[in-house]
TIDO-912700 format. One record per residue: residue number from 1; residue in three letters; x, y, z of N, C-alpha, C in turn. Coordinates in steps of 0.05 Angstrom, whole numbers. Layout:
BEGIN
num, residu, n_east, n_north, n_up, ca_east, ca_north, ca_up, c_east, c_north, c_up
NUM, ala, X, Y, Z, X, Y, Z, X, Y, Z
...
# end
This chain:
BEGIN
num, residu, n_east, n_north, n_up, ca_east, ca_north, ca_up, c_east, c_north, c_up
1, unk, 724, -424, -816, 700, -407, -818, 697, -391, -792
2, unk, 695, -362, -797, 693, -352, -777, 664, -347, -763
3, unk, 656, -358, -738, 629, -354, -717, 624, -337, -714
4, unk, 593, -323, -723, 579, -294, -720, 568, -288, -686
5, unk, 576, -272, -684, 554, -266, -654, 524, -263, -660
6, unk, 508, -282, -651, 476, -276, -661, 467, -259, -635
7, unk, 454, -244, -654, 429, -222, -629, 410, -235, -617
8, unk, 393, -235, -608, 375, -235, -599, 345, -216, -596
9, unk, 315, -234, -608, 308, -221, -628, 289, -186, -614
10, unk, 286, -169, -624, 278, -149, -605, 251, -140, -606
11, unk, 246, -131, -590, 217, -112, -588, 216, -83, -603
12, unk, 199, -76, -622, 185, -53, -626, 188, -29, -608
13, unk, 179, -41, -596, 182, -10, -561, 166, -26, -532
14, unk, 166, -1, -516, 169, -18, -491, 144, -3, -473
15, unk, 137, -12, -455, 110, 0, -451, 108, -8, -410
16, unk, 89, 10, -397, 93, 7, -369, 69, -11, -373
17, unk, 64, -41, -360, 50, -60, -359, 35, -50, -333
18, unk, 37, -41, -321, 21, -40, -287, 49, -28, -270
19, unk, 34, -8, -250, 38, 8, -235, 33, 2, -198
20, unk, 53, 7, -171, 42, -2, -155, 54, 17, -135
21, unk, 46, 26, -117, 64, 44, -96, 57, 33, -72
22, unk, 75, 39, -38, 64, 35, -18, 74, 74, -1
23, unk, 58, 70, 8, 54, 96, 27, 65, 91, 53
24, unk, 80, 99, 74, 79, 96, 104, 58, 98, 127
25, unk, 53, 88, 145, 32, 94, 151, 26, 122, 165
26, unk, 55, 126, 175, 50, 149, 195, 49, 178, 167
27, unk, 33, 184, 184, 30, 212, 168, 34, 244, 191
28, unk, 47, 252, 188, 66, 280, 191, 54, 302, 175
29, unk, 45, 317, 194, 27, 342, 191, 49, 367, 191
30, unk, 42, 390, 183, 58, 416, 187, 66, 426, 212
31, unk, 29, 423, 229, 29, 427, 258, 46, 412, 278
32, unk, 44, 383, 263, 63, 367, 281, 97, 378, 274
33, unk, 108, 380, 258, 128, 397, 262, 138, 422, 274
34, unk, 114, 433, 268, 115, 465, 293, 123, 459, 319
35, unk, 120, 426, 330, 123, 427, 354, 153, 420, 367
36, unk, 174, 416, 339, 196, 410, 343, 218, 430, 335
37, unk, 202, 446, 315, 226, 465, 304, 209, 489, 295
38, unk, 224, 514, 282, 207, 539, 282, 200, 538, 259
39, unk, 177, 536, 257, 161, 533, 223, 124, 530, 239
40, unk, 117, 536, 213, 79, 525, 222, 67, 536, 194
41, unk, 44, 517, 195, 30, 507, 166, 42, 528, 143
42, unk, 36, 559, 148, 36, 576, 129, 64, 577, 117
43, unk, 83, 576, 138, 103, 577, 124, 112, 558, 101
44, unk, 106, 532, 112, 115, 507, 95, 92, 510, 68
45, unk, 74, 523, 72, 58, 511, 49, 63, 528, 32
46, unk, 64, 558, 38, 75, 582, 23, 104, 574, 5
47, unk, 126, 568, 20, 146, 563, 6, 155, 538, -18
48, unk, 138, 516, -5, 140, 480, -16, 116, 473, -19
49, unk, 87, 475, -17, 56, 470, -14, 56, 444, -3
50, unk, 69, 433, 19, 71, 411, 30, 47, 414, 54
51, unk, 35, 396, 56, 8, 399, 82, 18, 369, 91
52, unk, 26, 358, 89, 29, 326, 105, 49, 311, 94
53, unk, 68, 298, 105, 80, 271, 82, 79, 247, 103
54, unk, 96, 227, 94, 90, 201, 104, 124, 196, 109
55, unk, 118, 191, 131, 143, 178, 148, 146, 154, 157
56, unk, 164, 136, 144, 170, 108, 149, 173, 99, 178
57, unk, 160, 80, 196, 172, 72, 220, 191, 50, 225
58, unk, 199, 36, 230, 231, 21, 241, 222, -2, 223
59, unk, 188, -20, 218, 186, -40, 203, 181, -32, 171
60, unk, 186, -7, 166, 182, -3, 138, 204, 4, 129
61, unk, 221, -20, 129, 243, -6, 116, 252, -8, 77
62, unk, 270, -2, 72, 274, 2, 46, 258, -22, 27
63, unk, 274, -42, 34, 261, -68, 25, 240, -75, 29
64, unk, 226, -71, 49, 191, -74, 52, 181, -61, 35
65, unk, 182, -35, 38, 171, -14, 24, 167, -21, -2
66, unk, 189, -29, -16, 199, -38, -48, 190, -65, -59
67, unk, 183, -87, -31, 167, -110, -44, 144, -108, -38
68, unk, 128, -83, -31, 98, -80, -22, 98, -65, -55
69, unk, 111, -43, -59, 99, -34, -87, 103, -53, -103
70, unk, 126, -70, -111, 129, -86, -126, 119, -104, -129
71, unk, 106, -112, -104, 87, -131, -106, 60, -119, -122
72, unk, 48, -103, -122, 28, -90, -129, 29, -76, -161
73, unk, 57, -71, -175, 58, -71, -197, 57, -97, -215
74, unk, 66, -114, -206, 61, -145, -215, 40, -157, -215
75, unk, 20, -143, -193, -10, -158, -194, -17, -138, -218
76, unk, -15, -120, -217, -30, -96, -237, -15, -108, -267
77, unk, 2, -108, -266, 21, -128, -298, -2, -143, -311
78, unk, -8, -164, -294, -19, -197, -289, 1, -211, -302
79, unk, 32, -203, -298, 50, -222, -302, 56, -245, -276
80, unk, 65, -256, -275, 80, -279, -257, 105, -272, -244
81, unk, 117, -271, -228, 143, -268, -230, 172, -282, -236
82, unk, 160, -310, -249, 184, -315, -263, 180, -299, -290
83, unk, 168, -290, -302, 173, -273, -315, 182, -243, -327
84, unk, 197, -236, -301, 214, -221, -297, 240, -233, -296
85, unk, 259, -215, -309, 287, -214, -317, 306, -201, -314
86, unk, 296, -175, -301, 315, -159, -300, 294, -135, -277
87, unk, 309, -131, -247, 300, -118, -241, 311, -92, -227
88, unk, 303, -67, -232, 322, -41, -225, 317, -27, -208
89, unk, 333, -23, -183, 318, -4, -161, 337, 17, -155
90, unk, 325, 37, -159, 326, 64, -158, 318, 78, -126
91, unk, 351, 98, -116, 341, 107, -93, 369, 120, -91
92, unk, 354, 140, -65, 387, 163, -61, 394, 158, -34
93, unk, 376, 131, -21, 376, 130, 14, 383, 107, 23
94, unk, 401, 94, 4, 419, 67, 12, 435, 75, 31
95, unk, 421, 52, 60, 451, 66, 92, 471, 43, 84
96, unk, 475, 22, 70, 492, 3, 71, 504, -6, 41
97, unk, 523, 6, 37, 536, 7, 3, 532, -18, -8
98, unk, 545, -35, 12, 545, -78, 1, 531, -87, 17
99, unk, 515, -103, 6, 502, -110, -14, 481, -87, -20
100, unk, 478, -96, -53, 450, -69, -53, 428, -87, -46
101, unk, 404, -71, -50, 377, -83, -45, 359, -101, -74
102, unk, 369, -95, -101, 369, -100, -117, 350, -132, -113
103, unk, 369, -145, -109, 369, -170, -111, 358, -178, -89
104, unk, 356, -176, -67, 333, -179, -33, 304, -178, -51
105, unk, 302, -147, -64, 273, -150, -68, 263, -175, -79
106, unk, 281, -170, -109, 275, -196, -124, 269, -222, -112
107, unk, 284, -233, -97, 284, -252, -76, 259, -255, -64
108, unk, 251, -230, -49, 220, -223, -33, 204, -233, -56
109, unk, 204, -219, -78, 177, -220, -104, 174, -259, -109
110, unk, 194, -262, -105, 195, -293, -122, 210, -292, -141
111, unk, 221, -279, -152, 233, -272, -183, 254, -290, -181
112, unk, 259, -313, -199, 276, -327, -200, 308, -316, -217
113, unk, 325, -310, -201, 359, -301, -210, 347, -280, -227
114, unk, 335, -259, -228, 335, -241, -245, 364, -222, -246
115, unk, 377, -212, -269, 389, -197, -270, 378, -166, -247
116, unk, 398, -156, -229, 390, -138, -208, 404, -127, -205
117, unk, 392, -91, -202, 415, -73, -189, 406, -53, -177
118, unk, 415, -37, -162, 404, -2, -157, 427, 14, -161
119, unk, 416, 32, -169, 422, 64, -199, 416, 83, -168
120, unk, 437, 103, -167, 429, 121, -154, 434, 147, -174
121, unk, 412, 163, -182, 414, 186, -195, 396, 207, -179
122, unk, 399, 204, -159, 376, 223, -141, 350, 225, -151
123, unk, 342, 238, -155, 304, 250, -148, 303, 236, -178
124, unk, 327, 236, -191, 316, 233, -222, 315, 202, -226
125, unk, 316, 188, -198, 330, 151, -213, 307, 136, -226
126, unk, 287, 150, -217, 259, 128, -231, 265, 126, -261
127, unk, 264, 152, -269, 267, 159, -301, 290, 152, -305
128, unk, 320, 146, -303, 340, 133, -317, 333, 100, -316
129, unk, 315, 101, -284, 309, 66, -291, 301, 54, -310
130, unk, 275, 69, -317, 252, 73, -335, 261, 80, -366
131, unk, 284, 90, -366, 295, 89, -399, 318, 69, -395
132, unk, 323, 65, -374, 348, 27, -386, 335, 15, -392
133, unk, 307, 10, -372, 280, -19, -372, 279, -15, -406
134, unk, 274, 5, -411, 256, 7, -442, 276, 8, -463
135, unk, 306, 6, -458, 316, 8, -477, 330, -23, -479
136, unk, 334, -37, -452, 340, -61, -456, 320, -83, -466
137, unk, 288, -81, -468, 280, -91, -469, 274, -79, -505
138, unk, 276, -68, -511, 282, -63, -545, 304, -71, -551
139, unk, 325, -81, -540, 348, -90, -547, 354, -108, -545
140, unk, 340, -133, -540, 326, -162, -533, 348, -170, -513
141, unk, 356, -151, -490, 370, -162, -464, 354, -172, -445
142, unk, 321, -161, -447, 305, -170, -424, 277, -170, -444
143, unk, 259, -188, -417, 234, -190, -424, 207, -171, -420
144, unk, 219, -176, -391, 200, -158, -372, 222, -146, -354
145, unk, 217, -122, -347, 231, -102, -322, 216, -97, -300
146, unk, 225, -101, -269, 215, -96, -252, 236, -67, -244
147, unk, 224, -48, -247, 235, -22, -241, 217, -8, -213
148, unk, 237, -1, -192, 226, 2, -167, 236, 30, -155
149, unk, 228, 57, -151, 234, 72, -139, 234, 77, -111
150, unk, 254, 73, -89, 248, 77, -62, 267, 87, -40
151, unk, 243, 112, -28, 271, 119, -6, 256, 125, 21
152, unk, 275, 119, 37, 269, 134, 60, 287, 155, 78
153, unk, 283, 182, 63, 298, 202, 61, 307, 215, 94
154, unk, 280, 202, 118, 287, 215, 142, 309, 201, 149
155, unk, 325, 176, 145, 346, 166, 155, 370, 189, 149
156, unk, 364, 210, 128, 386, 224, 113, 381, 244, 122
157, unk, 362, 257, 141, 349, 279, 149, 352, 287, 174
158, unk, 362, 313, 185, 368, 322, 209, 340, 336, 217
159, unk, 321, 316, 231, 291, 325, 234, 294, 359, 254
160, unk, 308, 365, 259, 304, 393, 262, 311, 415, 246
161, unk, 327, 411, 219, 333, 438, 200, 306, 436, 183
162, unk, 294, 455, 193, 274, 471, 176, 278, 468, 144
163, unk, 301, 470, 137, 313, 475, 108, 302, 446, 89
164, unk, 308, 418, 107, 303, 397, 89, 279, 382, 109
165, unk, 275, 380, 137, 259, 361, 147, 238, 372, 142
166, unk, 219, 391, 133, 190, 401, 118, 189, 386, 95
167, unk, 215, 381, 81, 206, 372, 57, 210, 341, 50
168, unk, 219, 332, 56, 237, 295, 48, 218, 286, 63
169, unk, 209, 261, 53, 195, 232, 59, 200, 206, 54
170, unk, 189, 194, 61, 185, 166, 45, 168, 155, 39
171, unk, 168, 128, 28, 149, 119, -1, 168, 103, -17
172, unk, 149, 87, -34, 157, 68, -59, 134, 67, -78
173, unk, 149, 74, -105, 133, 69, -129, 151, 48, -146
174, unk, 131, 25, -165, 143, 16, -178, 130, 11, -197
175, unk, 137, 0, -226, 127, -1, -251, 142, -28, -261
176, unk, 125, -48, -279, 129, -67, -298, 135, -56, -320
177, unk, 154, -61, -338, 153, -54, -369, 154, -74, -376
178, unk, 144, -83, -397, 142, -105, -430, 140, -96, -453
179, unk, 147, -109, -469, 151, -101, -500, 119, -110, -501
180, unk, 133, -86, -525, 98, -79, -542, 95, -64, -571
181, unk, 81, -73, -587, 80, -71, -611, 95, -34, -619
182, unk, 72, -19, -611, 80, 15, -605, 89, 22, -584
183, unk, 103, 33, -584, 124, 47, -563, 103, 61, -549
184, unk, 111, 52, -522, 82, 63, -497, 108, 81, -482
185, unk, 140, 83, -477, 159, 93, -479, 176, 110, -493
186, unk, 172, 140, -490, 178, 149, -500, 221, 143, -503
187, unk, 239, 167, -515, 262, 163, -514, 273, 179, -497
188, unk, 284, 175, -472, 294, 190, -448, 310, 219, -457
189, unk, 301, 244, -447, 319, 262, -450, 333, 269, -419
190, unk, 361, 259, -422, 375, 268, -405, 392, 271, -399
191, unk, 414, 284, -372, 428, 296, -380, 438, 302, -343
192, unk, 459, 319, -338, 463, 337, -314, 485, 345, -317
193, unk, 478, 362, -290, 497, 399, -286, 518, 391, -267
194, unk, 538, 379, -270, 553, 372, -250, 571, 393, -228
195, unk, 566, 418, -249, 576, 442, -243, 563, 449, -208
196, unk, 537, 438, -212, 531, 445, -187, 526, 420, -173
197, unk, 552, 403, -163, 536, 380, -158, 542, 380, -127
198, unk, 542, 400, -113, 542, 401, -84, 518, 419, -74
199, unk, 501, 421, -87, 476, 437, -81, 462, 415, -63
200, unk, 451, 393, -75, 446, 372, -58, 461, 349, -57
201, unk, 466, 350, -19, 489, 326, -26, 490, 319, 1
202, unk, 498, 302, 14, 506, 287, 33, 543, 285, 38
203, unk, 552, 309, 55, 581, 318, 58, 594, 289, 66
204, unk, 618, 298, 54, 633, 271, 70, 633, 271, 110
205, unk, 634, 247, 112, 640, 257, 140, 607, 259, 153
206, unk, 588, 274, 139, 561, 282, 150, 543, 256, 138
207, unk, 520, 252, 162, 497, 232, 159, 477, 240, 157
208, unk, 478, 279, 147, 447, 272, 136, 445, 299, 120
209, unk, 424, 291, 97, 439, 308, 72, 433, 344, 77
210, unk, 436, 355, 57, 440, 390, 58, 434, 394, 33
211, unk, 422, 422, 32, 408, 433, 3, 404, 461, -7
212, unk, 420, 476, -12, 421, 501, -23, 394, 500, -39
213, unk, 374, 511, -22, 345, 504, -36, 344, 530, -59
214, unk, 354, 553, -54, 348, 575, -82, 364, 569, -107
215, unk, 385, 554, -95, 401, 556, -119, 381, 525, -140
216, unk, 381, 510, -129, 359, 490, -132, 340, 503, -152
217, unk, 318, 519, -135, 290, 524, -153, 299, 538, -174
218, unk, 329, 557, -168, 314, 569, -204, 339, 556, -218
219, unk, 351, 534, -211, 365, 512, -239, 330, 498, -244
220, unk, 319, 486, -232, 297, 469, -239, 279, 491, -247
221, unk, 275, 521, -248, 248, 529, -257, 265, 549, -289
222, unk, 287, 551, -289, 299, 562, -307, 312, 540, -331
223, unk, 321, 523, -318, 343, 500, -335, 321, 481, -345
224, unk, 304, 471, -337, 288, 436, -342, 273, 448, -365
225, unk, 256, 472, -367, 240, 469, -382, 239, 458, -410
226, unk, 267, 462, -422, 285, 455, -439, 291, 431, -446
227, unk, 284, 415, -426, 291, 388, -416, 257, 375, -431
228, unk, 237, 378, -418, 207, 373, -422, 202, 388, -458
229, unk, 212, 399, -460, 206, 403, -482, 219, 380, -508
230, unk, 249, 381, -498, 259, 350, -517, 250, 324, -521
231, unk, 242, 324, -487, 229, 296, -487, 207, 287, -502
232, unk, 191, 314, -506, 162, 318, -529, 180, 312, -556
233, unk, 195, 328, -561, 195, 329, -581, 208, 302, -598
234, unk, 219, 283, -584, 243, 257, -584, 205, 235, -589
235, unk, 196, 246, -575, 172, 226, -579, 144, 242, -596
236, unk, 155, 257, -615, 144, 265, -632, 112, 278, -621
237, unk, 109, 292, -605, 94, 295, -589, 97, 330, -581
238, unk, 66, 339, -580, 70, 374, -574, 60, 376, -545
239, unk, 56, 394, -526, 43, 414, -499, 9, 396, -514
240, unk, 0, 407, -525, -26, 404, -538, -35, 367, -529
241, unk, -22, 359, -535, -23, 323, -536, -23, 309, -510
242, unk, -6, 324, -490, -3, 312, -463, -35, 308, -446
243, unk, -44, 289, -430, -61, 289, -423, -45, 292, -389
244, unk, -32, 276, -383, -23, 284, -347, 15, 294, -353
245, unk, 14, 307, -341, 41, 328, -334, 49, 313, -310
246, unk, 60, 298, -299, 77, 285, -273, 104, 290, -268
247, unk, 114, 317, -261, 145, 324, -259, 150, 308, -230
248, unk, 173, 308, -225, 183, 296, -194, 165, 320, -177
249, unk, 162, 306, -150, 144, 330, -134, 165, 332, -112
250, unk, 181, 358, -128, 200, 365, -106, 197, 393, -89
251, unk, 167, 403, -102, 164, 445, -91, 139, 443, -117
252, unk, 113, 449, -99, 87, 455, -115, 97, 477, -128
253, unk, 114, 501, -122, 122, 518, -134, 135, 516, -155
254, unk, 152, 499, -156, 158, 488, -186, 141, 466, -208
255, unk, 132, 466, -191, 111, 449, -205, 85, 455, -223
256, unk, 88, 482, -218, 59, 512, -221, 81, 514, -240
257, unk, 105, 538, -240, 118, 553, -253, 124, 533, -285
258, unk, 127, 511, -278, 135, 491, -303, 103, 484, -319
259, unk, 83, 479, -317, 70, 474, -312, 45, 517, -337
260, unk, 63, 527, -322, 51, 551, -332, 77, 551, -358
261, unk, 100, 550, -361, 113, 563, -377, 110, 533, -407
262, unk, 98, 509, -402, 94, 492, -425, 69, 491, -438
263, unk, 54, 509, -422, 29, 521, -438, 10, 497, -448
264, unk, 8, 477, -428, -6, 460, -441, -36, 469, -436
265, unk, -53, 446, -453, -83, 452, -441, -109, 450, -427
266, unk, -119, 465, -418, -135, 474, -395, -138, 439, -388
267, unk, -142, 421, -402, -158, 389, -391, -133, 373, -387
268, unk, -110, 381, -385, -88, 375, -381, -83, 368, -346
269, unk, -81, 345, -335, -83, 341, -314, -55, 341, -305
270, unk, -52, 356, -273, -20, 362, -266, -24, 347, -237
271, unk, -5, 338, -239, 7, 314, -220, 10, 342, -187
272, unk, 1, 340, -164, 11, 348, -146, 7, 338, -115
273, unk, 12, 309, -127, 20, 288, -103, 37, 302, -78
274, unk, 54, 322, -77, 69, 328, -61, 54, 348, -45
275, unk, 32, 352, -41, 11, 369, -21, 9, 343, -5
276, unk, 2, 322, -4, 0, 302, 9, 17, 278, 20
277, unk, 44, 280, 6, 63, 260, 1, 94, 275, 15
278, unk, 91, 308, 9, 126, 316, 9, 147, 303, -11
279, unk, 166, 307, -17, 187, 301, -30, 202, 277, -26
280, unk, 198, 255, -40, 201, 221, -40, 217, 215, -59
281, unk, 227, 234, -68, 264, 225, -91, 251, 218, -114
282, unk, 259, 183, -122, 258, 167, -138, 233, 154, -144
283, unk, 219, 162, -112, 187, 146, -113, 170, 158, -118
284, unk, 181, 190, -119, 153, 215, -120, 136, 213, -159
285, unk, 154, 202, -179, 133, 201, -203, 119, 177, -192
286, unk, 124, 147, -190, 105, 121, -190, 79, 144, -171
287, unk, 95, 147, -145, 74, 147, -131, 50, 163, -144
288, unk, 60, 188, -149, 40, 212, -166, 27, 201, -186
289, unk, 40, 184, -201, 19, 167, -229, 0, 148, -219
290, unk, 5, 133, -196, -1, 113, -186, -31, 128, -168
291, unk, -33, 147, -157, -52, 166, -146, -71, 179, -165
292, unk, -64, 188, -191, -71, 196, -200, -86, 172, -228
293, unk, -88, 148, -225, -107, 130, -235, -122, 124, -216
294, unk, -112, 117, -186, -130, 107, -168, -150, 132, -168
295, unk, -149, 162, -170, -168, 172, -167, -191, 178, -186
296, unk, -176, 162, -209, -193, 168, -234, -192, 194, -240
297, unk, -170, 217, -227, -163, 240, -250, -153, 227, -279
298, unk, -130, 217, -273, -117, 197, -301, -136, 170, -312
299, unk, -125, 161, -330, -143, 145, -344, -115, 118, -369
300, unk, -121, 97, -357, -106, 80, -378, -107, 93, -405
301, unk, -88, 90, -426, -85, 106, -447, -81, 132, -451
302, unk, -74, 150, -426, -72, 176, -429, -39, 174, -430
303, unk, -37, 199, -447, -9, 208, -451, 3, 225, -428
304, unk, 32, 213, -407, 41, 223, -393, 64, 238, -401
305, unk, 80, 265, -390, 101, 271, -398, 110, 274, -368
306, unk, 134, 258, -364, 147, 267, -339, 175, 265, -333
307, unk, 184, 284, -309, 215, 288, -308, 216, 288, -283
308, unk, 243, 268, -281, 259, 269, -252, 283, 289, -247
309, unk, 285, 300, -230, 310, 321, -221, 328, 317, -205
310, unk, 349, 317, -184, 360, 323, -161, 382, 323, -160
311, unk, 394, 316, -143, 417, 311, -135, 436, 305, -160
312, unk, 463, 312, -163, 476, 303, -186, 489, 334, -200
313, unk, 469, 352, -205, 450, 352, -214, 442, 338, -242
314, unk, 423, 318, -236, 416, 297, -253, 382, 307, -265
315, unk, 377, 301, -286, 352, 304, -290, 345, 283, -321
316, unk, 324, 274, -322, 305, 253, -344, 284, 259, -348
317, unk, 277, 264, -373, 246, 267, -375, 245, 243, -405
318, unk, 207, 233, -400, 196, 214, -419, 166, 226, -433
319, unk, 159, 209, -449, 137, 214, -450, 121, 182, -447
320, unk, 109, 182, -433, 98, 153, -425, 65, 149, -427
321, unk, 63, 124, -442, 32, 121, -441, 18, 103, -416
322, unk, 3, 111, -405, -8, 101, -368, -14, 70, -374
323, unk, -16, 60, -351, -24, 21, -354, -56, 32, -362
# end
């Protein structure tokens, strides 16, 4: 008699349980840059709408960073952490290839042997996290997902080129997923341009990354929109329906231009964490969603639509319903 492989039984759809970010403490002004390299407020804000970000110091490093949000998505869950199974960390600012951080965090949280890894897809890794979490946990491989976005981009940053040190930060956002009756997860649309995959990149040989920033804004203000629109449409969903818009906050300028060309409406709240934050990769959606309940613009049960971009060129967009 021949032995069947049995499945294992699955979930409906998958849903973000609680949300948690940590911020750096130091905060980095425009002015304070003026005093190192040739730039000052107008310029930076005119080009990127950046007025401040947060810069990691020597005790906030990757792993802190990632069990301070993580810690804080798990309180917001009100899960436990043996009940996590699988946890995914997302980031483009790993200095040490072996071992990843994956499994440290876990370790930090309490999470007993959870399945662990980190995904590097640049700016976009939250959202590829965020559609494995939701598709393994419909596929009865996991229970709960601890999905963690985190970088600290000045390690990758030559603090005097004007070109990238105005814009890169650091930060950690992270999110719980669990199954749940209705899909609180939408189905990931995504995809990348490999054609251009030296636009942003970190040269061999070089320690700290580089960015053909035009060629950049108009693939992301010409190419994505295309992108945001599938993701609606994969989750059966119109412009009209979205209550918060949360793209990666990589250029308020793209963030307006996208933002104007999906025509959503007027009560439509738009994510623009990056006036206050700068450009945080993998951590810039948690953090932006995560800001945007604490301030009570957003609201549990509101419909999110959001997309990660960068490096790769990689990009994901979802449609997600808030803790």
């Amino acid at each position: 008699m021949t032995n069947r492989i049995q499945l294992p039984p699955t979930a409906p759809g998958a849903r973000i349980l609680g949300l948690g970010s940590y911020r750096p403490r130091r905060r980095v002004t425009n002015d304070d840059l003026a005093q190192t390299m040739d730039t000052n407020d107008e310029w930076i804000q005119t080009r990127v709408g950046i007025a401040e970000r947060r810069w990691a110091s020597d005790d906030e490093t990757l792993v802190e960073m990632a069990v301070a949000a993580g810690g804080k998505a798990l309180a917001a869950s009100g899960l436990p952490p043996e009940d996590i199974d699988l946890v995914v960390l997302a980031s483009a600012s790993l200095r040490v290839p072996i071992p990843g951080i994956g499994p440290q965090v876990a370790f930090r949280l309490g999470i007993p042997r959870p399945g662990a890894f980190d995904l590097n897809a640049g700016c976009a890794g939250f959202c590829y996290a965020l559609g494995m979490a939701s598709d393994a946990i419909r596929a009865g491989d996991a229970r709960n997902v601890l999905v963690v976005g985190v970088e600290r981009l000045t390690d990758v940053t030559d603090p005097t080129d004007r070109s990238t040190a105005v814009i890169f930060a650091d930060g950690a956002g992270a999110a719980v997923v669990g199954p749940s009756d209705e899909p609180g997860i939408g189905p990931v649309a995504w995809g990348s341009d490999g054609d251009q995959f030296t636009a942003i990149e970190i040269a061999a040989g070089s320690s700290t990354m580089s960015m053909a920033g035009q060629a950049v804004y108009r693939w992301a203000t010409t190419k994505l929109t295309e992108t945001l629109v599938a993701a609606m449409e994969k989750a059966g969903v119109g412009p009209a329906d979205i209550d918060v818009f949360a793209p990666h906050q990589a250029n308020l300028r793209i963030v307006e231009s996208m933002t104007k060309r999906l025509g959503f409406s007027d009560d439509t709240v738009v994510a623009r964490d990056i006036v206050q934050s700068g450009n945080t990769s993998a951590a810039s959606i948690p953090l932006a969603l995560t800001a945007l309940l604490e301030s009570g613009e957003a609201k549990s049960g509101d419909l999110a639509l959001v997309l990660g971009y960068g490096a790769g060129l990689t990009f994901a967009g979802q449609v997600l319903v808030l803790p």
